[in-house]
C-alpha positions as CSV (number, residue, x, y, z in Angstrom):
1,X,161.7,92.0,137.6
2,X,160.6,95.0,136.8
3,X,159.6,96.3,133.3
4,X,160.4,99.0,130.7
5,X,158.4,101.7,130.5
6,X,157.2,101.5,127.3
7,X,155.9,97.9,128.3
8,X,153.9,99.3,131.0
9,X,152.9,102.1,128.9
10,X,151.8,99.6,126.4
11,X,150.0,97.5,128.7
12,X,147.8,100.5,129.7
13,X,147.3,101.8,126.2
14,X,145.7,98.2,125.3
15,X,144.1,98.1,128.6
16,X,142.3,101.9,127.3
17,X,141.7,99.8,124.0
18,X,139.8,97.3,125.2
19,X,137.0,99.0,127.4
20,X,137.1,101.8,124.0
21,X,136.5,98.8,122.0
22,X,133.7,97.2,124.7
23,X,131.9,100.7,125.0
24,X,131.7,101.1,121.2
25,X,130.1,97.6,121.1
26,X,128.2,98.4,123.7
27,X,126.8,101.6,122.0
28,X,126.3,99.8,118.8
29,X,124.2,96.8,120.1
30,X,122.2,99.9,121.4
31,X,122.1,101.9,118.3
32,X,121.0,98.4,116.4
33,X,117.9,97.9,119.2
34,X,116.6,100.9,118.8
35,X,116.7,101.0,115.0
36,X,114.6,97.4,115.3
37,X,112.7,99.1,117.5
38,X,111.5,101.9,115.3
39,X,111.4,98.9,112.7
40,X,109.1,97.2,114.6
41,X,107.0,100.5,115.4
42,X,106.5,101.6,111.8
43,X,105.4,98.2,110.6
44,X,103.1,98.1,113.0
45,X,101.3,101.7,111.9
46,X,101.6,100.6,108.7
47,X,99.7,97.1,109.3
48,X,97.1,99.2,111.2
49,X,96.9,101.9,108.4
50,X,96.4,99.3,105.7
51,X,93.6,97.2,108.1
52,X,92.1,100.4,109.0
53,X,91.6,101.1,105.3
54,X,90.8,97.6,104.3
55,X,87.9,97.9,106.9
56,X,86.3,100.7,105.6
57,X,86.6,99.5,102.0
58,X,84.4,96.8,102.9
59,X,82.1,98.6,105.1
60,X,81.6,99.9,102.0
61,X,81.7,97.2,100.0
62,X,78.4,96.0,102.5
63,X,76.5,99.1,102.5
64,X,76.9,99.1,98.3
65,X,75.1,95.4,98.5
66,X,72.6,96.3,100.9
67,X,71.7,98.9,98.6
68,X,71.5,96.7,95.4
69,X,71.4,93.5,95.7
70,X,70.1,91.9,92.5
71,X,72.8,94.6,91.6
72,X,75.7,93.2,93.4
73,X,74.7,89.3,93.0
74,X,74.3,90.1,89.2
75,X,77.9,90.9,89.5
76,X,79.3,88.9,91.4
77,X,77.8,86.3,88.8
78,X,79.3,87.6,86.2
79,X,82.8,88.4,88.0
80,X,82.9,84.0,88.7
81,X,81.9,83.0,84.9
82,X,84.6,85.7,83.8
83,X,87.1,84.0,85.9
84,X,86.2,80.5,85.2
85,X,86.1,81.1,81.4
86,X,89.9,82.2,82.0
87,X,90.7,79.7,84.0
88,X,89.5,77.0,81.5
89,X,91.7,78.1,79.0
């Protein structure tokens, strides 16, 4: 048996739809890696900004004791009753 033209046309026109369809998938799932990708890169300068900075906020944080201490334990003295007088309440 042979078929209609239209049948076979239609068999080839859903054949071209499916590997249309699988290379769009295919360039999506690529397009989505890459995006997590850059994601995962720009979180990871930021984490090293942030710990970068954190470092040399306590570097100096340490040379700022080192160069008053009675200073800085004074402080740190009154910082603790502060806080314990609001956390009493």
């Amino acid at each position: 048996m042979s078929q209609s033209p239209e049948t076979e046309a239609l068999k080839k026109d859903m054949d071209q739809l499916r590997r249309d369809l699988g290379a769009l998938t295919e360039a999506f799932k690529r397009n989505s890696q890459q995006r997590a990708q850059a994601g995962v890169e720009h979180a990871r300068d930021q984490f090293d900004q942030v710990r970068r900075q954190a470092e040399g906020q306590a570097e100096q944080v340490g040379s700022h004791i080192k160069e008053r201490p009675f200073t800085s334990v004074l402080s740190a003295f009154g910082v603790g009753l502060l806080i314990g007088k609001l956390i009493s309440r």
